[in-house]
C-alpha positions as CSV (number, residue, x, y, z in Angstrom):
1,X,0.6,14.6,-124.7
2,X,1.4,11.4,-126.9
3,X,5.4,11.3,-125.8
4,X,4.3,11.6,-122.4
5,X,2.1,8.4,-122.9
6,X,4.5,7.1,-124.6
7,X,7.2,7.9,-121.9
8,X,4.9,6.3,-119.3
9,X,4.2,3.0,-121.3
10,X,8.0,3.1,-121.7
11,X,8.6,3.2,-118.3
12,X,7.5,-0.2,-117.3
13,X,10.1,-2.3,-119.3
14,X,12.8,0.9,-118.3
15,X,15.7,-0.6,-116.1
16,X,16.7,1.5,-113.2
17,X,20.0,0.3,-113.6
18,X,22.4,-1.4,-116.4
19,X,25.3,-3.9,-116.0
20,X,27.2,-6.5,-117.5
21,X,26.8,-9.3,-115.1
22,X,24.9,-9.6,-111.6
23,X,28.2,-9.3,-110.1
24,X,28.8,-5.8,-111.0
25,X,25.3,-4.9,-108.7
26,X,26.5,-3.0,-105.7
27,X,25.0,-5.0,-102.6
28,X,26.4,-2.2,-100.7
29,X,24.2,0.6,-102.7
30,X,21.2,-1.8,-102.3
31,X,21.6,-2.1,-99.1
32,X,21.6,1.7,-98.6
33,X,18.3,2.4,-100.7
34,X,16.9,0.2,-98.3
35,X,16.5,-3.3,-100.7
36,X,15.8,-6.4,-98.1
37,X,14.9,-8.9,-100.9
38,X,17.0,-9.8,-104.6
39,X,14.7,-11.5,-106.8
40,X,16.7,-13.2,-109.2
41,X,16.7,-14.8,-112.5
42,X,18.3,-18.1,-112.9
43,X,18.6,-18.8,-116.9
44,X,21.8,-16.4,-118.2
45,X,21.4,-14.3,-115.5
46,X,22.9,-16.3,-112.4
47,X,24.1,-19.5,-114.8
48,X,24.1,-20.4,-118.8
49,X,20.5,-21.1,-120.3
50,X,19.5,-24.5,-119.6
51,X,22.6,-25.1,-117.0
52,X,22.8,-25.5,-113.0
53,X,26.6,-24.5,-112.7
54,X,26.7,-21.5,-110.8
55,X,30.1,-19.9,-111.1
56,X,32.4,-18.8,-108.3
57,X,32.1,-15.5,-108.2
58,X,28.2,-16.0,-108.5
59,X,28.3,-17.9,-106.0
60,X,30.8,-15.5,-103.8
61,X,28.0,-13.1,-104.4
62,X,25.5,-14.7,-103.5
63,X,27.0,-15.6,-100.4
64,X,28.0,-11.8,-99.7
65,X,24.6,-11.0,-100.2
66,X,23.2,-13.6,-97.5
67,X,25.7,-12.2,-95.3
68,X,24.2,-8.8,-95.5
69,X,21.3,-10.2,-94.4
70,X,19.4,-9.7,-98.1
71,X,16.8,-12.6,-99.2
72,X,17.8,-14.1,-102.2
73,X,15.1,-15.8,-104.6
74,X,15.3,-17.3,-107.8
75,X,12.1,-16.3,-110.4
76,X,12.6,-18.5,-113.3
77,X,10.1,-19.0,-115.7
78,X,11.5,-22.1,-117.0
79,X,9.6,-24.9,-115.9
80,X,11.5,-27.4,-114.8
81,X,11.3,-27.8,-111.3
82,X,14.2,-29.7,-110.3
83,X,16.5,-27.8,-112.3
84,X,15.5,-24.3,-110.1
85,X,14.9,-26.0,-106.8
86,X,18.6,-27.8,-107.2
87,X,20.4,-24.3,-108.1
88,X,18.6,-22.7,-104.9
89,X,19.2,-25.7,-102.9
90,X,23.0,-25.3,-103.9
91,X,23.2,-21.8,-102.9
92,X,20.7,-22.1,-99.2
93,X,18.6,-19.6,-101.3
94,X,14.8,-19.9,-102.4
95,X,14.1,-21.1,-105.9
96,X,10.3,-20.7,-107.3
97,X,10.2,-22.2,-111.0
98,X,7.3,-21.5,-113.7
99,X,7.4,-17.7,-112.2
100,X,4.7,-16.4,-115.1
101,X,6.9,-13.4,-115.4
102,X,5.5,-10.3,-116.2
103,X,3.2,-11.4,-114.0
104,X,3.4,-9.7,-110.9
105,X,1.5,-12.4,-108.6
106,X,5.0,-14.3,-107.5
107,X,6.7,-10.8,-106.3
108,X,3.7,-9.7,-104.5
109,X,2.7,-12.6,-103.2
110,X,6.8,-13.3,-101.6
111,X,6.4,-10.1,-100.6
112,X,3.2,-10.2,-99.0
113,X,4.5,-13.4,-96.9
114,X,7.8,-12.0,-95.7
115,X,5.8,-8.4,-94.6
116,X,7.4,-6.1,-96.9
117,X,6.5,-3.5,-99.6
118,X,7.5,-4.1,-103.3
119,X,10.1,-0.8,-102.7
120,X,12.2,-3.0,-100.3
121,X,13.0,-5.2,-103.6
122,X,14.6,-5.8,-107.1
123,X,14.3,-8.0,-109.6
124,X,17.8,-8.3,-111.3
125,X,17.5,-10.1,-114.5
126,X,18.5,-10.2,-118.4
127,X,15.3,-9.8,-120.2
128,X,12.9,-6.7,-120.5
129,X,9.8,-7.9,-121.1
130,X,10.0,-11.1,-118.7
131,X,12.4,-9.8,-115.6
132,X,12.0,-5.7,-115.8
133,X,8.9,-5.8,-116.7
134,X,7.4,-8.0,-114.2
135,X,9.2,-6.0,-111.6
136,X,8.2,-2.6,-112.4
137,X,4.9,-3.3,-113.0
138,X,5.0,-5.3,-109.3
139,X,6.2,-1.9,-108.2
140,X,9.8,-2.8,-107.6
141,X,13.3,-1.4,-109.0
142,X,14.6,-3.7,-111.9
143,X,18.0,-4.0,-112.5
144,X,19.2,-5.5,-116.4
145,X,22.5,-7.4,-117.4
146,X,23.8,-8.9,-120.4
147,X,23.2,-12.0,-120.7
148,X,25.3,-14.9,-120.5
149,X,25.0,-16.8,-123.1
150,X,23.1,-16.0,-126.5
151,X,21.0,-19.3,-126.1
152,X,17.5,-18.9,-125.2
153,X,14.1,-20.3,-125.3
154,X,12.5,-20.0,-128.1
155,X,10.3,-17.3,-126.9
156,X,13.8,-15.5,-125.7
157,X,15.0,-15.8,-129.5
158,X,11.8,-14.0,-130.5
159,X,12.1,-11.3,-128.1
160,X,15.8,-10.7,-128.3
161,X,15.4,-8.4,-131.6
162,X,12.7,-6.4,-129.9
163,X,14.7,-6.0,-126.7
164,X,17.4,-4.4,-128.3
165,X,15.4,-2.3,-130.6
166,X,13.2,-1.2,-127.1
167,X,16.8,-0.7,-125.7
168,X,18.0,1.9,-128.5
169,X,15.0,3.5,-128.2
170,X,14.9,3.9,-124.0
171,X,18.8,5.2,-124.7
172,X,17.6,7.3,-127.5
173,X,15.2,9.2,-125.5
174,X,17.2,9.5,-122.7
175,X,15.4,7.1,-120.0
176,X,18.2,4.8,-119.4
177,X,20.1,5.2,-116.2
């Protein structure tokens, strides 16, 4: 009874999927599983921590994924502003700054505005108990890469070690995709 507690409280920070970069994400297997909207993370996720440089093929991506005719939004929690709105600008994509994430409000609350249920969208990110977390517990499929860069704020420094422990132990049991 306690490991399937366990396995249940594990399963909100579980990834459905792994990859190195959000480049590797098939738009072409999201599209399929029928995925309308890709919430995305902005800080070592889509650019460097702190930076607005998207790169090239982030930015092919991107474009690829516009093309499909998926909505793209940035969900940062950093808070400034500017810094988000100018990335999203940069790519013709929404950008909403000092998400909350875990919180769930900014995901359902997109959704709610665009008509659409939380199965119809990821959350692609780098951090498990920000970005996968947030998105599973808004009810949607998370999807987890490495990040960039091993800058981070300083409640990403804090977290880092816990991540990976979490991460050993989700591979350990067998729950990682």
């Amino acid at each position: 009874m306690k490991w399937l507690l366990l396995r249940k409280l594990l399963s909100f920070i579980c990834p459905d999927k792994c990859v190195d970069k959000v480049t590797d994400v098939s738009l072409t297997e999201l599209s399929e599983s029928g995925i309308r909207v890709i919430f995305v993370d902005l800080d070592n996720t889509l650019t460097a921590w702190g930076s607005s440089k998207v790169s090239e093929p982030v930015r092919q991506w991107i474009e690829r994924a516009k093309e499909l005719g998926f909505q793209v939004v940035i969900v940062s929690n950093a808070g400034l502003r500017k810094r988000v709105s100018q990335v999203a600008d940069a790519l013709g994509i929404v950008g909403i700054a000092a998400a909350g994430k875990p919180r769930r409000f900014v995901f359902r609350r997109y959704l709610e505005w665009k008509g659409l249920e939380p199965s119809q969208a990821v959350m692609i990110g780098d951090q498990l108990f920000t970005d996968i977390l947030g998105a599973k517990r808004a009810g949607m499929k998370a999807i987890l890469v490495e990040p960039l860069t091993e800058r981070r704020f300083i409640t990403g420094r804090i977290q880092r070690p816990l991540e990976l422990l979490a991460l050993k132990f989700l591979r350990r049991l067998g729950l990682l995709p």
